[in-house]
C-alpha positions in Angstrom: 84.8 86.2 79.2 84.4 83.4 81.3 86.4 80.2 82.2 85.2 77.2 80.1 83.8 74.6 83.0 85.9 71.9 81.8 88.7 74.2 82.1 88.3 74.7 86.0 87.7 70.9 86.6 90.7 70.0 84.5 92.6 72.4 86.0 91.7 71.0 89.6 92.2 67.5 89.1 95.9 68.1 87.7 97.0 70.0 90.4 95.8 67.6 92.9 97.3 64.7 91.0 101.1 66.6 91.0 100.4 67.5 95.2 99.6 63.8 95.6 102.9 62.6 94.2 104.4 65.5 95.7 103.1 64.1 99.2 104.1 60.0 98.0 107.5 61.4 97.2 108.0 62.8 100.6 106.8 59.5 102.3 108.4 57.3 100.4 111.8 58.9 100.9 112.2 61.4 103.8 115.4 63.1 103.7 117.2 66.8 104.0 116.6 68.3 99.8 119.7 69.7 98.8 119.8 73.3 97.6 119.9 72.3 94.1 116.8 70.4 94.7 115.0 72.7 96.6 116.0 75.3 93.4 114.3 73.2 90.6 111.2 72.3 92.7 110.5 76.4 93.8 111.5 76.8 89.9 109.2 74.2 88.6 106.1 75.7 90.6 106.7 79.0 89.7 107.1 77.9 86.3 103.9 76.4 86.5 102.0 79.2 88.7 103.0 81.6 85.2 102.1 78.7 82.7 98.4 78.5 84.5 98.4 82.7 84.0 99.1 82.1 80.2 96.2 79.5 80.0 93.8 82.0 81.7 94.7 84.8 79.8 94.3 82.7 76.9 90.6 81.1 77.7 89.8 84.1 79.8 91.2 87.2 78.7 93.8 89.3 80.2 91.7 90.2 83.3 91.3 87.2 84.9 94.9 86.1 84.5 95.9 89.5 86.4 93.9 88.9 89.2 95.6 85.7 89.6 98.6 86.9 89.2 98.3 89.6 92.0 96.2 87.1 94.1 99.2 84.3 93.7 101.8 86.7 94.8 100.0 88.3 97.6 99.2 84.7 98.6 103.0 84.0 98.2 104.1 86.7 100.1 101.7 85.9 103.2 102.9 82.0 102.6 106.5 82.9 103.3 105.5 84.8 105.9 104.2 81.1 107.5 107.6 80.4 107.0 109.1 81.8 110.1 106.7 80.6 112.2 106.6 77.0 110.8 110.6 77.5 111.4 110.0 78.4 114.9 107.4 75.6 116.0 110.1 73.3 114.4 112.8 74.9 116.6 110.4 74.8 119.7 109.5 71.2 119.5 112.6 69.9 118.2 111.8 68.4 115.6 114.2 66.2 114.1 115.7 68.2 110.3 114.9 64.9 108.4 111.1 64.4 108.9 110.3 68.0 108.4 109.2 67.8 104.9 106.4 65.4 106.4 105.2 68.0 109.3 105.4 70.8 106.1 103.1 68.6 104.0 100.6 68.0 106.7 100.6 71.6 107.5 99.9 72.4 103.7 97.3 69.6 103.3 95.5 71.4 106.4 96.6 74.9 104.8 94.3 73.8 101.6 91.3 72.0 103.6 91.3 75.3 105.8 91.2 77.8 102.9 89.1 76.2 100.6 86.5 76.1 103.7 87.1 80.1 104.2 86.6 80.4 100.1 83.7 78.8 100.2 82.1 80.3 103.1 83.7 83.5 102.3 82.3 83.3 98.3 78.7 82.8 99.3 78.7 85.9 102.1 80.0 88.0 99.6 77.8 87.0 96.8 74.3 87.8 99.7 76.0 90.7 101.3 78.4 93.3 99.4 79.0 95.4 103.2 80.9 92.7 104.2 83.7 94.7 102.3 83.3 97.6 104.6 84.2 94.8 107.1 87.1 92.9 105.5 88.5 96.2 104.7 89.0 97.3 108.3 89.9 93.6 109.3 92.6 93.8 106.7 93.8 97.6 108.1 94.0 96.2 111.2 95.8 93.1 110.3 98.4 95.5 108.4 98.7 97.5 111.9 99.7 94.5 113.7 102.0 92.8 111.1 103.9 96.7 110.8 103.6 96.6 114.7 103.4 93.2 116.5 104.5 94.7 120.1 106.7 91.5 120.0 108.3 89.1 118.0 107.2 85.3 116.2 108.7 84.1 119.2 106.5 84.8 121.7 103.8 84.0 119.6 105.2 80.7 119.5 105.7 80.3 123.0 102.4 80.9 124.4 101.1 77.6 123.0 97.9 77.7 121.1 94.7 76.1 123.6 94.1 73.0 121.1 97.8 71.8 122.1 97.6 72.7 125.8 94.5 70.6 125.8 96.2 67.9 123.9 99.2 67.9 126.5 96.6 67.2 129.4 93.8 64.7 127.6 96.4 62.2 126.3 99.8 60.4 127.4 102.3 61.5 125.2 106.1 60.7 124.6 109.1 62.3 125.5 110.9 61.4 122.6 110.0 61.1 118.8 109.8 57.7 116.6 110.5 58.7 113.3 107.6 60.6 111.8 105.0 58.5 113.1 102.3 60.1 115.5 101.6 56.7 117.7 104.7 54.7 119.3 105.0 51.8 122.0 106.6 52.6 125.3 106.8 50.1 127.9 104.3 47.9 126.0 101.9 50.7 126.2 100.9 52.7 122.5 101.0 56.4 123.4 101.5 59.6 121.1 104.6 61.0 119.9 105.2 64.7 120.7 104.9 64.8 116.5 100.8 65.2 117.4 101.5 68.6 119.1 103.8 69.5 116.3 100.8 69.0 114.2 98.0 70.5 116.1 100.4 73.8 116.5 101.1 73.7 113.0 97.1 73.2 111.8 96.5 76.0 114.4 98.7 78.5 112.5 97.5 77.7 109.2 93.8 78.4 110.7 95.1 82.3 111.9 96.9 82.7 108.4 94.0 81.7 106.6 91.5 84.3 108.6 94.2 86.6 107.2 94.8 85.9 103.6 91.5 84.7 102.6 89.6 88.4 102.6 93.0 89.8 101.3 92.1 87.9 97.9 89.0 88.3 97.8 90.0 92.4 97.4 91.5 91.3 94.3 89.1 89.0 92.8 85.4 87.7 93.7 85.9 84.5 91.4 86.2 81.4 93.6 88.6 79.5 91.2 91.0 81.7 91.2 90.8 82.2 94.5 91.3 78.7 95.6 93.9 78.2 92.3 95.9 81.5 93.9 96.3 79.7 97.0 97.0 76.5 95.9 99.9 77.7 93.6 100.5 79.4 96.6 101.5 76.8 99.1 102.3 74.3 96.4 106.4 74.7 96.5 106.1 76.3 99.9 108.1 73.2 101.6 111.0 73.0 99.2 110.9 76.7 99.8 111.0 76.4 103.5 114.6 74.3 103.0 115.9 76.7 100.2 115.3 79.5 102.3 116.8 78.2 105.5 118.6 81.0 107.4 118.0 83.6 104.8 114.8 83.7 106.5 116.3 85.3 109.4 117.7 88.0 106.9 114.5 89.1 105.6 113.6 91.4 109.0 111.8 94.1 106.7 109.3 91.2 104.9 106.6 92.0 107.4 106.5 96.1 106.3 105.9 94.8 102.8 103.4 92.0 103.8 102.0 94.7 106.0 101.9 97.5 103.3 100.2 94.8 100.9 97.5 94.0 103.2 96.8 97.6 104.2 96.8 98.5 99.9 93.8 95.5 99.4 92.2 97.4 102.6 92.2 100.5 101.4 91.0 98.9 97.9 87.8 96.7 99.5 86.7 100.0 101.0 86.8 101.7 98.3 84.8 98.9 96.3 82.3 98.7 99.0 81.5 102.5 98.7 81.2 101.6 94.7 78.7 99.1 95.4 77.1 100.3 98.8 73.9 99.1 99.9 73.8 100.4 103.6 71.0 103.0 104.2 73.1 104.7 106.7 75.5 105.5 104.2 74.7 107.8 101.0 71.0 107.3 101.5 71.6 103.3 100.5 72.8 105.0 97.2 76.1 103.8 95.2 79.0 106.2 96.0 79.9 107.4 93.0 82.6 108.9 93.0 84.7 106.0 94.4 87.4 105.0 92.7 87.9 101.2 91.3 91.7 100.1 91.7 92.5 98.2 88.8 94.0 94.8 88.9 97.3 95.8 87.4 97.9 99.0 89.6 97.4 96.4 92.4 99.8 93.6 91.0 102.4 96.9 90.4 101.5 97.8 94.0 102.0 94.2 95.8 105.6 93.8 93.5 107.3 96.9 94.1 105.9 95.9 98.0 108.2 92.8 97.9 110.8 93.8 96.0 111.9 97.0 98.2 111.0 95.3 101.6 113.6 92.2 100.3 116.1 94.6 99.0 116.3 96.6 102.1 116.5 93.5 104.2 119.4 92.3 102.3 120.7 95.2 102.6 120.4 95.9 106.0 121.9 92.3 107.1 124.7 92.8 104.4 125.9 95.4 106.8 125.1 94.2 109.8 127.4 90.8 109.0 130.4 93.8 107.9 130.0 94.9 110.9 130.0 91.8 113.0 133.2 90.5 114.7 134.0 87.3 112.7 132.5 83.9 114.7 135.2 81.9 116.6 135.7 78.8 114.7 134.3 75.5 115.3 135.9 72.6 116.6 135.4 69.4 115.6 133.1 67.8 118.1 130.9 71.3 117.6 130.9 70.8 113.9 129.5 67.2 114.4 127.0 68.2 116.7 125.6 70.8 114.8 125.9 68.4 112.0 124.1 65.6 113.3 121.4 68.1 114.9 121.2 69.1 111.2 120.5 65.5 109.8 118.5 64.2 112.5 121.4 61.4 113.9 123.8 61.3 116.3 127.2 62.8 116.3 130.4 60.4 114.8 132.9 62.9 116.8 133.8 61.7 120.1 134.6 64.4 122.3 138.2 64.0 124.5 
């Protein structure tokens, strides 16, 4: 079966309408969510996400909404995975707790521009050149390698700024301090940048390295380009009241990246294996279809990316359940350190005058 046309456009232009007012909501009232609200936004996308795999399998058959399903979550998985990082450029550049739903939404506008790009570019390769599985297949190995075994941590990553910001620090006159959200501020009667530009530029130069990474992972799961781009969006739609509800939990999940890792090296193992079924090459099989190849399935590879998740979060709850057992308990605060942390919280300064 095949998705009716008015279907995909529909589709489109109502999830574009709900991340525009998501974006007016954020910039007509910047503020801290609560964890209640942070709860029924994650709730309402993924509500969503699984009402848009109902519609496909209803216009499109069960196939098509599987390889959603498996591309959404393995999308999801890679998007939390952002999540530490966007949590560490925040830390780094101090960015004040209030006005980071705005640097999330830029970063997920960029997220979408970028990826849709890499789908595009990424659909028509594909669609001229069936070896380029051989190659996604080894870049996502590789990428699997490296998330099992970084040789470091996110914070050096984060640390070693990206060029695109280094450049910016030494082509333009920018701010100590920050004005609000804004990106352009006066000082001394002169308009200069706001260090909220670097924040920016770091955070569109991660979403460009995530995107080289996720983008040939989906395409091991499906070829079709609107659910693809629909995967991702779902994806990253959600992903800033996400990156609130989470907060330090985040810190707890220390076995995420074997699971991400194990995912990615699964849909590696899977494009090679497709690439044999359709091979072209000369220098392989005589230019001949490898036969005996086998074709994962869409459902063996959603069963594969859930059970993935589910032990990699269990064990890291686990593992930081004992760890806190184990820990001494933390001295207690007083009250000019509660403020402080409180007002570094909310983005204002401290009401607790110290003696």
């Amino acid at each position: 079966m095949e998705l009716p046309v008015w279907f995909e456009v529909g589709s489109l232009v109502v999830l574009v309408l709900i991340l525009v007012a998501d974006l007016l909501l954020v910039l007509k009232r910047p503020h801290i969510p609560s964890t209640r609200e942070s709860t029924l936004w994650v709730v309402f996308y993924v509500t969503l996400a699984l009402i848009f795999a109902g519609m496909l399998w209803l216009f499109a058959g069960h196939e098509f909404a599987g390889q959603f399903i498996a591309g959404w979550l393995t999308e999801y998985s890679l998007s939390i995975d952002n999540l530490f990082v966007f949590v560490l450029i925040m830390g780094q550049f101090a960015v004040p707790r209030r006005y980071q739903q705005e640097v999330l939404m830029v970063g997920i506008i960029i997220a979408l521009i970028l990826r849709g790009l890499f789908i595009l570019a990424g659909a028509a390769i594909i669609e001229q050149f069936s070896w380029v599985f051989y190659i996604f297949g080894a870049f996502l190995i590789w990428t699997a390698w490296r998330q099992a075994f970084p040789g470091g941590d996110h914070d050096d990553d984060v640390k070693q700024e990206p060029f695109i910001v280094r450049t910016l620090r030494r082509m333009v006159d920018i701010s100590d301090h920050y004005d609000g959200a804004k990106m352009r501020t006066v000082v001394a009667g002169k308009k200069i940048f706001t260090p909220m530009i670097i924040v920016f530029a770091a955070i569109g130069m991660t979403d460009l390295l995530f995107a080289i990474d996720s983008i040939p992972a989906i395409f091991g799961i499906t070829q079709n380009p609107f659910i693809v781009f629909t995967a991702n969006l779902f994806a990253l739609m959600g992903l800033r009241q996400l990156y609130f509800l989470l907060g330090d939990l985040l810190d707890r999940l220390k076995y995420l990246h074997y699971g991400i890792a194990f995912i990615l090296a699964f849909i590696g193992v899977k494009l090679f294996f497709h690439a044999m079924h359709v091979n072209e090459l000369p220098f392989i099989n005589g230019g001949e279809h490898i036969d005996w190849a086998p074709e994962i399935s869409t459902w063996m590879s959603l069963g594969v990316i859930i059970l993935s998740m589910v032990v990699a979060t269990a064990a890291s709850l686990i593992a930081s359940r004992r760890e806190r057992l184990a820990a001494p308990a933390a001295p207690a605060q007083t009250p000019v350190e509660a403020a402080e942390r409180v007002a570094d919280e909310k983005g204002t300064p401290p009401t607790v005058d110290g003696p």
